[in-house]
VOVEXDREN-815638 format. One record per residue (C-alpha): residue in three letters; x, y, z. Coordinates in Angstrom, 3 decimals. Layout:
# VOVEXDREN-815638
BAZA res        x        y        z
BAZA ALA        X        Y        Z
...
# end
This chain:
# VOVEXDREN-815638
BAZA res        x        y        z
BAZA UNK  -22.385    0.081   -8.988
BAZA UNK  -21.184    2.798  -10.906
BAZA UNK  -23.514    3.934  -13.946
BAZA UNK  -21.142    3.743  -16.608
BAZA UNK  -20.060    0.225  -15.077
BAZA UNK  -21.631   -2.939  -16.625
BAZA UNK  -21.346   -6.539  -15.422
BAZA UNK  -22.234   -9.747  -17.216
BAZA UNK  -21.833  -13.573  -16.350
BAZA UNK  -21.427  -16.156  -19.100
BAZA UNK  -23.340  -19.724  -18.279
BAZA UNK  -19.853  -21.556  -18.295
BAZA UNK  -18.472  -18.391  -15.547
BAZA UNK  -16.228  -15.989  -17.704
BAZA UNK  -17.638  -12.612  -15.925
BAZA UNK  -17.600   -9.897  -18.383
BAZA UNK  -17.385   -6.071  -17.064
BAZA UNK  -16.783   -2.854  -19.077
BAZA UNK  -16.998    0.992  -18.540
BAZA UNK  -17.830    3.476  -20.806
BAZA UNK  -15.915    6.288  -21.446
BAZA UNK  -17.909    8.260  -24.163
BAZA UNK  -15.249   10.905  -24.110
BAZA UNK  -12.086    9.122  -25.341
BAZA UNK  -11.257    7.649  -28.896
BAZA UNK   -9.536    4.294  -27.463
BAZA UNK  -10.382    1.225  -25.521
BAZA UNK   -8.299   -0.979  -23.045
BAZA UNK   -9.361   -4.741  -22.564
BAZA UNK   -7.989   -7.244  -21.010
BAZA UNK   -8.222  -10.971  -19.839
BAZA UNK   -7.724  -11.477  -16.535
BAZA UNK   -6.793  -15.020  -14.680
BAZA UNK   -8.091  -14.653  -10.774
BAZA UNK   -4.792  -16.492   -9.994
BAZA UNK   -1.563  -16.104  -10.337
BAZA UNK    1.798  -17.567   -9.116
BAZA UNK    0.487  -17.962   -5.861
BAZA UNK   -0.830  -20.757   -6.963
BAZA UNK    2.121  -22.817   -7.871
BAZA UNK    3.749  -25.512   -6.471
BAZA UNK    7.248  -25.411   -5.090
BAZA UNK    8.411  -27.179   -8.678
BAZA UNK    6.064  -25.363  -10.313
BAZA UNK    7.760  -22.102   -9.273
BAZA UNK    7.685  -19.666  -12.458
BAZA UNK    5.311  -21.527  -14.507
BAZA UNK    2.860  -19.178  -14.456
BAZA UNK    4.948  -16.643  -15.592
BAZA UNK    6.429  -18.951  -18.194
BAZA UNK    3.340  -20.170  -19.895
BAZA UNK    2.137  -16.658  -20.159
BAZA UNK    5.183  -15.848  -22.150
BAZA UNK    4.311  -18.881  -24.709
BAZA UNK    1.102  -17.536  -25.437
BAZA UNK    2.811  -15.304  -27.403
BAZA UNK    4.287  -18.014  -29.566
BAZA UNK    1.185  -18.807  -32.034
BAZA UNK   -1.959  -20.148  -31.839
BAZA UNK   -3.993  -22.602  -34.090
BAZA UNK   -4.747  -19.851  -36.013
BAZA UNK   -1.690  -17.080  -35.786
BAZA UNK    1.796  -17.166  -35.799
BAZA UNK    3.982  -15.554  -33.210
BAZA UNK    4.803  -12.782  -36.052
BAZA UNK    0.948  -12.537  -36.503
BAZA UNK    0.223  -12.145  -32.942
BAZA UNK    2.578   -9.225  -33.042
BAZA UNK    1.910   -7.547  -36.199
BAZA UNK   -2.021   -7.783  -35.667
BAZA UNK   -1.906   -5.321  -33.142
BAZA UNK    1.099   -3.171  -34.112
BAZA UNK   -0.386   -2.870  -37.808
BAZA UNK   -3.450   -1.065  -35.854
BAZA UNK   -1.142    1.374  -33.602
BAZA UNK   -2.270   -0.420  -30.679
BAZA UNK   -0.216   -1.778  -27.972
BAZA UNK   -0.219   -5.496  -26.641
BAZA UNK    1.109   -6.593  -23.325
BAZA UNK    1.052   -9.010  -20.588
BAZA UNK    1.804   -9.458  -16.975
BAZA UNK    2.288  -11.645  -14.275
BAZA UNK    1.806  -10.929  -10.426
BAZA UNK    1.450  -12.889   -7.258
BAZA UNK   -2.533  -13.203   -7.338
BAZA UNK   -3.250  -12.596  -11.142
BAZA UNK   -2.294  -12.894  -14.843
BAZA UNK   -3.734  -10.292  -17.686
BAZA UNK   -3.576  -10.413  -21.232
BAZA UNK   -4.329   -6.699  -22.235
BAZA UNK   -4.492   -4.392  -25.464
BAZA UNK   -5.148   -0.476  -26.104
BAZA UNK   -6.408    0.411  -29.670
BAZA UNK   -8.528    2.455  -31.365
BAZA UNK  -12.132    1.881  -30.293
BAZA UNK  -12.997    0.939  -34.093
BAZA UNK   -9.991   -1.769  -33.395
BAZA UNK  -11.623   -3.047  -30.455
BAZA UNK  -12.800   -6.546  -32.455
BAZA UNK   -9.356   -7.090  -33.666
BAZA UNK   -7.896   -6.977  -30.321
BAZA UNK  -10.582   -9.311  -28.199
BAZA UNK   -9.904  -11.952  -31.325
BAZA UNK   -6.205  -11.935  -31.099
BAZA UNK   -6.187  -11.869  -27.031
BAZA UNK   -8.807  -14.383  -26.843
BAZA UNK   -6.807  -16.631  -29.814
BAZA UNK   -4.115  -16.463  -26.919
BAZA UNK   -5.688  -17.791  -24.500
BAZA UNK   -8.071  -19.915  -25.949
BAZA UNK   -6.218  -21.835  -28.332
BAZA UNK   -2.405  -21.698  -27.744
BAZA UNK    0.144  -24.422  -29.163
BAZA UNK    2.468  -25.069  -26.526
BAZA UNK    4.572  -26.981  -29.053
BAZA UNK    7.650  -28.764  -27.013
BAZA UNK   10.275  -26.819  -29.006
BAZA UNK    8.604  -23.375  -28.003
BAZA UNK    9.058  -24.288  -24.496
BAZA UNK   12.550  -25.514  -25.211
BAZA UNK   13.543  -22.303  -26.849
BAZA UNK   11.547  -20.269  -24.031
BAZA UNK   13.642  -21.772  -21.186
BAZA UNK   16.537  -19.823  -22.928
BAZA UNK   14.854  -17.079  -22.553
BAZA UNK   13.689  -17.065  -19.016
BAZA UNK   16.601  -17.876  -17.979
BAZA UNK   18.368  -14.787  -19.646
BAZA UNK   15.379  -12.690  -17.941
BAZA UNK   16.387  -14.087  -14.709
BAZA UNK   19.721  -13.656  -15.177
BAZA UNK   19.537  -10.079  -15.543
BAZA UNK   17.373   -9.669  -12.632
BAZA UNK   20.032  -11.824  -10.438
BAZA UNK   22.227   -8.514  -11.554
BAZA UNK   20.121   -6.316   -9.945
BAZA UNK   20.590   -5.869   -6.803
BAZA UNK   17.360   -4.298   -6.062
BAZA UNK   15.535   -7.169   -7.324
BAZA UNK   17.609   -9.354   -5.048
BAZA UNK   17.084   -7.639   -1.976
BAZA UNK   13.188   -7.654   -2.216
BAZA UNK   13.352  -11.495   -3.699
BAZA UNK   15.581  -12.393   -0.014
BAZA UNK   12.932  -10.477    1.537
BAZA UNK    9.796  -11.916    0.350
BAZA UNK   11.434  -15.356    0.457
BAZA UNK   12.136  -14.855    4.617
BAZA UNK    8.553  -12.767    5.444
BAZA UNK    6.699  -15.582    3.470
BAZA UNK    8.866  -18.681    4.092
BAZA UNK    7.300  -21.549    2.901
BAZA UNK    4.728  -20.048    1.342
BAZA UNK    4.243  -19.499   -3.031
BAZA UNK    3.907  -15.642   -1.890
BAZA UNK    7.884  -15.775   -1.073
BAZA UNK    8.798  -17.771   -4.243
BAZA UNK   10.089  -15.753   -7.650
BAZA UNK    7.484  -15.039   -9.735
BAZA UNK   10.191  -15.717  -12.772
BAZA UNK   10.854  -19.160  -10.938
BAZA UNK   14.663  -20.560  -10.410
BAZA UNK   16.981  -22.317  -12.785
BAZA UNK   16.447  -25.060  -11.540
BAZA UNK   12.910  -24.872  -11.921
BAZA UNK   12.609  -23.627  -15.291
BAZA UNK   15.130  -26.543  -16.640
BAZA UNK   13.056  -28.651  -15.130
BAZA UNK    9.458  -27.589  -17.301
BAZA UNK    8.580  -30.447  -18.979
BAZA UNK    5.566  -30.163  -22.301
BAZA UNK    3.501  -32.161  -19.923
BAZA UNK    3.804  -29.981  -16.800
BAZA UNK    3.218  -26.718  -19.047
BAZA UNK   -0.265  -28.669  -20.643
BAZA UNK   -1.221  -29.945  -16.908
BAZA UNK   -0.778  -26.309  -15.467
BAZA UNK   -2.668  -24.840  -18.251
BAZA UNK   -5.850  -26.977  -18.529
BAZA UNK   -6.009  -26.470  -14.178
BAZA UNK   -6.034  -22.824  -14.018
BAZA UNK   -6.884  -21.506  -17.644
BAZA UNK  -10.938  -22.265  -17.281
BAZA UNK  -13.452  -20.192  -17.530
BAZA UNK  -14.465  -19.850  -13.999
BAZA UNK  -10.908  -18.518  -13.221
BAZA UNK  -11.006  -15.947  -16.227
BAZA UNK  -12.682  -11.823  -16.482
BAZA UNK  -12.756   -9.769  -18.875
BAZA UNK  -12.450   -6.377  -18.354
BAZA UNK  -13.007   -3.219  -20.825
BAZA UNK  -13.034    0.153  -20.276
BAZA UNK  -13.047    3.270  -23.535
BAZA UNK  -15.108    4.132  -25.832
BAZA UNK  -17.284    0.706  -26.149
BAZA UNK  -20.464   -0.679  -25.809
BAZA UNK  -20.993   -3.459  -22.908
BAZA UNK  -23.518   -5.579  -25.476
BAZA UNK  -21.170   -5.528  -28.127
BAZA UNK  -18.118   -6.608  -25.468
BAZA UNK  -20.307   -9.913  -24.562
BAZA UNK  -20.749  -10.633  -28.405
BAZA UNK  -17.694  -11.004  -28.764
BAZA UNK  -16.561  -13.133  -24.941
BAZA UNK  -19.587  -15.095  -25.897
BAZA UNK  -18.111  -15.955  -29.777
BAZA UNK  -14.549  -17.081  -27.975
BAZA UNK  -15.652  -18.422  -24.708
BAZA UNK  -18.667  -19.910  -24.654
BAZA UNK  -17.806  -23.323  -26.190
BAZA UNK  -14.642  -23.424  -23.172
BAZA UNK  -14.682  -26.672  -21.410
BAZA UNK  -15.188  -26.216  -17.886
BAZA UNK  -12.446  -27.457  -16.008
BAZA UNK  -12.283  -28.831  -12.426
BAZA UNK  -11.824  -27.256   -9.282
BAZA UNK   -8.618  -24.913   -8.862
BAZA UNK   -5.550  -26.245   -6.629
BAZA UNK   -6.458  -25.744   -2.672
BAZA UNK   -4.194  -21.997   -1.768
BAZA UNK   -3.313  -21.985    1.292
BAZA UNK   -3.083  -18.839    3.715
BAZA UNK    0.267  -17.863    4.546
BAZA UNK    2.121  -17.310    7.286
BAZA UNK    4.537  -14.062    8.414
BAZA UNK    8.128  -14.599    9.761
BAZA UNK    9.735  -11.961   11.300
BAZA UNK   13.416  -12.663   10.239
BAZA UNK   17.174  -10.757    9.781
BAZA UNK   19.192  -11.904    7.240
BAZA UNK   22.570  -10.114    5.669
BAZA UNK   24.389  -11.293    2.140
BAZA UNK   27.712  -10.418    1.927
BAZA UNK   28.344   -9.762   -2.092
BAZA UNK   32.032   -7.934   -2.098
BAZA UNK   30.850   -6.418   -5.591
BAZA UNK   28.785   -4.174   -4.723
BAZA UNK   29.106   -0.498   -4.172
BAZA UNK   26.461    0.279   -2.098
BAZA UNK   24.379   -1.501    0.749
BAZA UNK   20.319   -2.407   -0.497
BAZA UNK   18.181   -3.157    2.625
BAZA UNK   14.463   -4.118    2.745
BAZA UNK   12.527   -3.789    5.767
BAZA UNK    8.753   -4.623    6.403
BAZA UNK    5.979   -5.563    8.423
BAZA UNK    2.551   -7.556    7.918
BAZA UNK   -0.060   -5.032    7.249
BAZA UNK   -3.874   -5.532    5.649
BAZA UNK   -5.093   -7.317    3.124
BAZA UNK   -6.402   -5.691    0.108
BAZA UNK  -10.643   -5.575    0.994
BAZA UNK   -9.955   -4.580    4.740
BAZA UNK  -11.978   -1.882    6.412
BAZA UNK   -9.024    0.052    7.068
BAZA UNK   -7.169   -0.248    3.812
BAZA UNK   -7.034    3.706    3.161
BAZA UNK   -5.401    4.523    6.735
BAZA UNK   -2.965    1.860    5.703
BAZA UNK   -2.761    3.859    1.888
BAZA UNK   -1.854    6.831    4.300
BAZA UNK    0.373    5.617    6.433
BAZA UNK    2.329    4.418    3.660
BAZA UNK    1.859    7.712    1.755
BAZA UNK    3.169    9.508    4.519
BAZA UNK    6.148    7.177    5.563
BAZA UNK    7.641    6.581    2.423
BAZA UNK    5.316    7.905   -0.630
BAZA UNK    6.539   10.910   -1.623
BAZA UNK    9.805   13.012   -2.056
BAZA UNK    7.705   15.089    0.995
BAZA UNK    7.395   11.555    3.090
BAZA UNK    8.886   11.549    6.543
BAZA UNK   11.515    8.845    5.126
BAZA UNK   12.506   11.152    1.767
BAZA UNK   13.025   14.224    3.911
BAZA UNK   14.706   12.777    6.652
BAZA UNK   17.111   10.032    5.957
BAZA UNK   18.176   11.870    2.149
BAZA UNK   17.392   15.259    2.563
BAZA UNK   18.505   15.837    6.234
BAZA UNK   21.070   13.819    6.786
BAZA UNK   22.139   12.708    3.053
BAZA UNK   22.376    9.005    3.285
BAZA UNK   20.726    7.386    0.479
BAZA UNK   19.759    8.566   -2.835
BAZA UNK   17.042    6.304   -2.989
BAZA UNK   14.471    5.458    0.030
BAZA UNK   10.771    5.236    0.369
BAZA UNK    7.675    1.966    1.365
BAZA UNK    5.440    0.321   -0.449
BAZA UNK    2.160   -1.655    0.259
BAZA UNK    1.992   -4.658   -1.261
BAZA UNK   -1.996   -6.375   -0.076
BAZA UNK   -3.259   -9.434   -1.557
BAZA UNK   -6.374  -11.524   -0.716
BAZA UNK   -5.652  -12.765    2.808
BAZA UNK   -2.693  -10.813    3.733
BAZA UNK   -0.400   -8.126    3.145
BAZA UNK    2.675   -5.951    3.948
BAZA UNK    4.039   -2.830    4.004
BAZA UNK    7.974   -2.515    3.429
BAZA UNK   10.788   -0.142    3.008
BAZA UNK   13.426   -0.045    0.262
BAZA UNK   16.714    1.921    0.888
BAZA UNK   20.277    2.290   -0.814
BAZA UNK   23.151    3.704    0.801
BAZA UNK   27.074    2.600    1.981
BAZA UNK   28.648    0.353    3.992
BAZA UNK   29.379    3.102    6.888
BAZA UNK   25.934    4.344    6.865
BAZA UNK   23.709    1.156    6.822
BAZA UNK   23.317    0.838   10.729
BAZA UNK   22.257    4.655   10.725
BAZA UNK   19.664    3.978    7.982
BAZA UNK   17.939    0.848    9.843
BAZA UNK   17.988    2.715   13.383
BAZA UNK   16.502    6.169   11.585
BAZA UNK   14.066    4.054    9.696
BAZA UNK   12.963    2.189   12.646
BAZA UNK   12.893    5.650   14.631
BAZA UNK   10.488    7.239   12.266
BAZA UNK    7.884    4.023   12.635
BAZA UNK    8.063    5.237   16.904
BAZA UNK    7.354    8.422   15.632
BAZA UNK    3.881    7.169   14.198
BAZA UNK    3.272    4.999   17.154
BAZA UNK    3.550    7.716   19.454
BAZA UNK    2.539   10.824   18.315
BAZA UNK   -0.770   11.410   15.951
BAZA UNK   -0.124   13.290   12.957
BAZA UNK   -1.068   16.881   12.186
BAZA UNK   -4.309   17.527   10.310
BAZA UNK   -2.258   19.544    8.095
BAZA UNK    0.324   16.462    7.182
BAZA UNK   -2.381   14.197    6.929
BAZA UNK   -4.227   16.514    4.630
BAZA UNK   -1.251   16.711    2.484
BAZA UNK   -0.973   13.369    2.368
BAZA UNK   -4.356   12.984    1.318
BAZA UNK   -4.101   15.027   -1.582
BAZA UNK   -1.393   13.288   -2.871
BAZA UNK   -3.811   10.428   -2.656
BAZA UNK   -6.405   12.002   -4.610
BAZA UNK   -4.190   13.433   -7.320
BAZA UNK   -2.879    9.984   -8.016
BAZA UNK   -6.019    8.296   -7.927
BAZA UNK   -8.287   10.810  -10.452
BAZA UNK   -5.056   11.549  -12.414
BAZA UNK   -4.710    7.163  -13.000
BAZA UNK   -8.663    7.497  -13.951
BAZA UNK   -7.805    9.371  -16.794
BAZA UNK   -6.173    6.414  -18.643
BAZA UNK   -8.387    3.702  -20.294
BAZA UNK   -5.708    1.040  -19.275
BAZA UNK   -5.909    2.034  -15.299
BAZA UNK   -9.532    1.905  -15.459
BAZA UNK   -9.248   -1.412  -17.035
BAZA UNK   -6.999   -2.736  -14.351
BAZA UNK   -9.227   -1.133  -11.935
BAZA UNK  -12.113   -3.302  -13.103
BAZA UNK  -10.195   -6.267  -12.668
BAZA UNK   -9.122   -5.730   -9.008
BAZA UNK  -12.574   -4.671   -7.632
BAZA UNK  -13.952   -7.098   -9.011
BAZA UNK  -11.325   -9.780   -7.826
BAZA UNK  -10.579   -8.351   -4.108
BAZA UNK  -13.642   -6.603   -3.304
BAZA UNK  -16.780   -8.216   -6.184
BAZA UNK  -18.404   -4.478   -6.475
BAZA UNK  -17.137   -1.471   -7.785
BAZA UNK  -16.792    1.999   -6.543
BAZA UNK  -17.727    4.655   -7.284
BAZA UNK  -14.822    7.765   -7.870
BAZA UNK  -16.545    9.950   -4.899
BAZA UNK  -16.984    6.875   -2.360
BAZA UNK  -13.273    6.023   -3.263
BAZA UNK  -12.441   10.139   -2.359
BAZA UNK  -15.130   10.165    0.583
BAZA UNK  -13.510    6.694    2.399
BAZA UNK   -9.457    8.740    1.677
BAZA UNK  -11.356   12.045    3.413
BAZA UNK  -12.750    9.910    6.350
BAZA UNK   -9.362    9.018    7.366
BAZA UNK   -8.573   10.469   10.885
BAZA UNK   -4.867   11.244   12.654
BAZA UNK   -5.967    8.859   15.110
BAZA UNK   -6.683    5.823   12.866
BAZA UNK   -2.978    6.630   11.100
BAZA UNK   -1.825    6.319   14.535
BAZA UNK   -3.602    3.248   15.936
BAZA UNK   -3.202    1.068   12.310
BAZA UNK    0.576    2.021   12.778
BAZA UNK    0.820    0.801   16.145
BAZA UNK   -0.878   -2.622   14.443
BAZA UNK    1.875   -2.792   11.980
BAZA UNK    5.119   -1.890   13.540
BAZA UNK    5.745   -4.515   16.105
BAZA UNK    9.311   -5.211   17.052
BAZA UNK    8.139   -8.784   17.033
BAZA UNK    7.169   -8.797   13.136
BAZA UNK    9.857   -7.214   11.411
BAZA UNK   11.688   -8.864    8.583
BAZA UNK   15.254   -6.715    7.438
BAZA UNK   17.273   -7.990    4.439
BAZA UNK   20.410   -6.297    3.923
BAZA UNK   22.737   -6.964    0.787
BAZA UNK   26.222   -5.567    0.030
BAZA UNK   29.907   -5.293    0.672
BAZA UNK   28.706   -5.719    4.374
BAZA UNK   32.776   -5.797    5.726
BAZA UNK   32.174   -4.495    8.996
BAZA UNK   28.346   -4.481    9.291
BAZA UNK   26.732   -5.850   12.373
BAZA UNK   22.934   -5.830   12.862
BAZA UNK   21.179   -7.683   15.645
BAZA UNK   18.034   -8.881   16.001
BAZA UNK   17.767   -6.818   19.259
BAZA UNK   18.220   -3.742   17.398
BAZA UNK   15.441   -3.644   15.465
BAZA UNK   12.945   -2.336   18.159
BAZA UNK   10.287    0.799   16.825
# end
């Protein structure tokens, strides 16, 4: 473990961890939830995402306005997010501010009111939220993706939830989900700023000691991958948003950063292979590149392009032509080496922010329970060889496993599953 890193375990299971940064004025915290909307059931679908919205709405101590003019009247910043595999309640202040902060996040989550007629007035605005993603076709094309590559599965679910579902939130369901997954065993603290670790569990202890237990959390099931093709004709639309991925690794596997590379030099970058050839070379999309998206048992690595209706075929068939390319050839040290430093750069310029380091925290301690070090992080990215890009590439793109969404005006689009060969 890293010097300036510090870990502590409460007797009820809240784990505590911090890291110093002597050289900064602020400090980022954050409470983390281990789960997230994985977790739900299929009528449960956006709860998670719902009931960390109404944590905002007062506690038994602080009204929503309080919540929100605590931290402002300190020039800090308050947030929260919701992912697949985790919730966070997080604040960057002044590290003089940092006991202000902990009490108002902890209030949050310790003692919210989840009075009926905040989740009445809540549904309103969830739905608006998913409304206005439901206009974006972006955010449609990656929600038909995920729904075929994880069918059946929470994973492919919205994290906002449906209409349907979030009409259907009752004050009992919101109260049942809460006391199940808000419990101290399912709940880290992270820090990282100018702080001291001692002072940090002070405070965790003050808030979360007296925290009833809870039972066991719901069973989560592993998913499964479906390799699928699926096209939505919408008539307004001006341009053609396609989604294509593959399973790849989960987040703690040993070959994570040749996966970080691949993707890096696919579709990371305006210098990836994708960026220079599809809208550089030939001109057909403005925007194009992958993303790796790992979680605990799983994982997968997709491609997001926009372009028209005459050039969608070309797009899928050079997309698909550049994951050969990987398969068959190694790359050159001097591509891979570029791609590596692109790697580095983002990683030590993200350790510069208390909030990233914060996050950071959270993960390790989540995906991998240790922490590394900055130079182990740069020495496993520098071990990386042309040959393991090659032979984790030749893992991930099978014929067999890929799932393509395609969304548009698609008049005159034809696609086939026998097509999509790499």
């Amino acid at each position: 473990m890293p010097a300036e890193v510090q870990r502590t375990v409460l007797p009820n299971g809240v784990r505590i961890i911090s890291e110093r940064m002597p050289h900064v004025r602020s400090v980022s915290v954050g409470i983390w939830l281990a789960t997230g909307a994985r977790l739900e059931s299929p009528q449960e679908t956006g709860i998670c995402h719902f009931l960390e919205h109404l944590l905002f709405k007062g506690t038994k101590h602080r009204t929503a306005e309080e919540i929100a003019r605590s931290v402002d009247s300190i020039g800090g910043n308050l947030d929260a997010y919701t992912g697949k595999e985790m919730v966070t309640f997080n604040a960057k202040v002044l590290d003089e501010h940092l006991p202000i902060a902990f009490d108002v996040l902890s209030d949050m989550v310790v003692n919210p009111l989840l009075r009926p007629e905040d989740i009445q007035k809540e549904k309103g605005v969830i739905l608006e939220e998913i409304k206005m993603e439901l206009d974006n076709p972006e955010y449609v094309v990656h929600e038909m993706f995920a729904s075929n590559f994880w069918r059946g599965h929470a994973l492919g679910r919205p994290i906002l939830g449906t209409r349907e579902t979030v009409q259907r939130f009752t004050p009992e369901m919101v109260e049942s989900y809460y006391r199940r997954v808000y419990i101290p065993s399912n709940i880290v603290i992270t820090a990282a700023g100018n702080l001291d670790h001692e002072r940090l569990v002070e405070l965790a202890r003050e808030r979360f000691e007296q925290m009833p237990a809870g039972g066991p959390l719901p069973p989560d099931e592993p998913p499964v991958t479906h390799a699928r093709l699926a096209l939505r004709h919408k008539k307004s639309l001006e341009q053609v948003h396609l989604c294509l991925g593959v399973p790849a690794h989960p987040a703690p596997h040993k070959d994570r950063f040749a996966g970080y590379l691949l993707n890096t030099l696919l579709g990371g970058g305006m210098s990836s292979r994708l960026f220079q050839n599809i809208r550089e070379r030939q001109g057909l999309a403005y925007a194009v590149f992958s993303e790796v998206s790992p979680y605990r048992d799983t994982g997968c690595l997709y491609i997001y392009a926009g372009t028209s209706v005459d050039a969608a075929r070309k797009v899928v068939h050079s997309i698909l032509a550049e994951l050969r390319r990987f398969k068959e050839e190694p790359v050159s040290q001097d591509e891979l080496q570029r791609g590596k430093d692109y790697l580095k750069g983002s990683l030590i310029l993200g350790l510069e922010s208390t909030t990233h380091r914060m996050a950071n925290l959270a993960r390790q301690e989540l995906y991998f329970g240790r922490f590394f070090s900055l130079d182990e992080l740069i020495e496993d990215i520098e071990r990386v060889t042309p040959e393991d890009v090659q032979r984790v590439a030749q893992q991930f793109f099978d014929s067999r496993s890929i799932t393509l969404t395609v969304l548009g005006n698609l008049d005159g689009v034809r696609l086939r599953r026998e097509e999509l060969v790499c």
